[in-house]
Residue, then its C-alpha position, 0 to 999 in steps of 0.5 A: x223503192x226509194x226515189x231520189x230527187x237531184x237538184x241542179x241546173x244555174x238558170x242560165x237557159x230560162x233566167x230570161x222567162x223569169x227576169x232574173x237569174x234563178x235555178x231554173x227548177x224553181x222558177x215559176x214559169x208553169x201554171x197550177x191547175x187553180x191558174x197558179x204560177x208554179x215551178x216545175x218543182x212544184x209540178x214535180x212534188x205534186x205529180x208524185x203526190x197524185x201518184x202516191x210516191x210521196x213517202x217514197x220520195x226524198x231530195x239530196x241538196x246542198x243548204x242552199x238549194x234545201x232553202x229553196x225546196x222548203x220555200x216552196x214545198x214546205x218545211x218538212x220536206x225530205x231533204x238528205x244533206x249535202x256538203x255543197x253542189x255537185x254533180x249527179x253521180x255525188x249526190x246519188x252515192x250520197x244517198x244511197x250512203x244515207x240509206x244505207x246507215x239507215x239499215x235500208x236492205x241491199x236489194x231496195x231500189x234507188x230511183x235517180x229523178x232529176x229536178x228539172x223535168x217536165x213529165x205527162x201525168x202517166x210517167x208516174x206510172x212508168x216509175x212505179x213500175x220501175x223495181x219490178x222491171x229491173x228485177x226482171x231485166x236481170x241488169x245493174x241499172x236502168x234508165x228511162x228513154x222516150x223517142x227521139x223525135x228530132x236531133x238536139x245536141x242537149x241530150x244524151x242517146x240511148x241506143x237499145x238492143x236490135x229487136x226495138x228498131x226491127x219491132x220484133x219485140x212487144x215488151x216495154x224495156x230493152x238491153x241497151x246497146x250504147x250510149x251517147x252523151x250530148x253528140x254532135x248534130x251530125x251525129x244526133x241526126x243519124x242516131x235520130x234516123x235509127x231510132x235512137x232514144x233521148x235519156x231522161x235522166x232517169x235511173x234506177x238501181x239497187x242500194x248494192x250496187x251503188x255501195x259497190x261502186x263506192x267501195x270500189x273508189x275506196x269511198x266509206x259507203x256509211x253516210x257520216x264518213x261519206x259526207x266528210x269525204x264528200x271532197x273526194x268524190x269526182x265532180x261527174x254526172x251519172x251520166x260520165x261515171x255510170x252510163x258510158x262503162x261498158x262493164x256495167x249491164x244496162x236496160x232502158x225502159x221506153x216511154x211513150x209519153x211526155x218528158x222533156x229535161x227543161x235544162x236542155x231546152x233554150x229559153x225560146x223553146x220553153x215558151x213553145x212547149x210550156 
C-alpha cells in the first residue's frame, strides 16, 4: 500500500480565519492536543502516524507547496516532485510513474488522500482497510463516501448500488451506481433525500491501473519521461478524468465517521465546525 497525499487549494475559502491569503492546508487554524496551533496538515501527518501509515505515506508537490510541507513536517518529508501545480489526476499519474520506475509491483495499491481533509481518528482505520476491500470488490477503483447529511453545492455525490438505500445489504462497500460532481442545490436536495453519499476525495486503485490509463493517453508511464511531459497532461481532477467514466468499475466504501473536505466549506462554517 502506498498513499498519496495531494496538495491543492489557493486559500480563498479561509484566508479570512488566518488574516492573510494562504493554502488553506497550511494555516494553522487547528488546535494540537498540547493546546497548539496547528494546520490541518499537521493533523493529517499525525493521524497517519498514530495509525502506523507513515513509511507508507508520500506527498507529490510542486516546489513550492514542497516548501511549505518541509516548514512544517520537516525536512525529510517524502515529497515526489512535481513540475508545477496541477490538478489531482497529474499528480496522481505522477506518482504512480514514480513508482513505477522504482520497480513498485502492478498489483500494489495507490491510495489518493487529498491534503485538506479534516477526518475522525478512526478514518485511518478505514484506510488501511482499503487494499484488502478493493481486492475483494473486484472494482478498478474505489472511493470513500460518508452520508450526506445536508445538500451542499461544494461536494460531488456518490450514489451506490440499490441494496445500500433498501438496507438489504450489511457489509461496508458498495458498487457504485453514479456520480455526480458538484450539482445544483436542487439537484443536491434530491439526491440527499435518496440517500446519496458525499466523496471525500478519496481513492484507491492499483499501480496498473493508473499506468494503463496513462499508456492509453499515449503518456510515458516512466517518471523521468513523464515529468518532461508533465505539460501534456490535461489539467483535470480525478474526479473529471476517472470518477464520471462510466467504463470504468467503481465501489465505494461508507464511512460512519467524520470527514469534511475543508475546501469546500466557507470560512463561516469553518468556524462552526472546527
Amino acid at each position: 500500500m502506498k498513499i498519496i497525499l495531494l496538495t491543492g487549494g489557493s486559500g480563498d475559502r479561509v484566508w479570512p480565519l488566518t488574516g492573510k491569503k494562504r493554502h488553506h492546508q497550511y494555516a494553522e487554524v487547528l488546535k494540537s492536543k498540547e493546546g497548539k496551533p496547528e494546520s490541518l496538515l499537521q493533523r493529517l501527518w499525525s493521524g497517519l502516524a498514530g495509525a502506523d501509515l507513515l513509511e507508507h505515506s508520500s506527498f507529490v508537490a510542486c516546489s513550492e507547496h514542497a516548501a511549505m510541507i518541509r516548514q512544517q513536517l520537516g525536512l525529510e518529508t517524502p515529497i515526489i516532485h512535481s513540475p508545477r501545480q496541477k490538478n489531482t489526476f497529474a499528480s496522481a499519474a505522477l506518482a504512480a510513474a514514480s513508482y513505477y520506475s522504482a520497480s513498485l509491483p502492478l498489483s500494489e495499491t495507490i491510495i489518493i488522500l487529498p491534503m485538506d481533509l479534516y477526518v475522525g481518528g478512526d478514518f485511518f482505520h478505514c484506510i488501511r482497510s482499503l487494499p484488502k476491500l478493493l481486492r475483494d470488490s473486484g472494482a478498478a477503483m474505489m472511493m470513500v463516501g460518508t452520508k450526506a447529511s445536508f445538500a451542499c453545492e461544494q461536494y460531488s455525490y456518490i450514489i451506490p448500488e440499490e441494496g445500500y438505500y433498501t438496507g438489504t445489504e450489511t457489509h461496508y462497500d458498495y458498487e457504485v451506481a453514479s456520480f455526480h460532481g458538484r450539482p445544483s442545490l436542487v439537484e443536491a436536495e434530491a439526491m440527499v433525500h435518496q440517500g446519496a453519499l458525499w466523496s471525500s476525495g478519496v481513492y484507491a486503485f492499483r499501480l496498473e491501473f493508473m499506468l494503463h490509463r496513462l499508456t492509453e493517453l499515449g503518456l510515458p508511464v516512466h517518471y523521468e519521461e513523464l515529468y518532461k511531459q508533465f505539460h501534456r497532461i490535461s489539467d483535470q481532477s480525478m474526479e473529471d478524468k476517472l470518477a464520471h467514466q462510466h467504463t470504468i468499475s467503481k465501489s465505494v466504501v461508507v464511512y460512519d465517521g467524520i470527514c469534511l473536505r475543508l475546501g469546500a466549506w466557507t470560512s463561516l462554517s469553518l468556524r462552526a465546525t472546527l
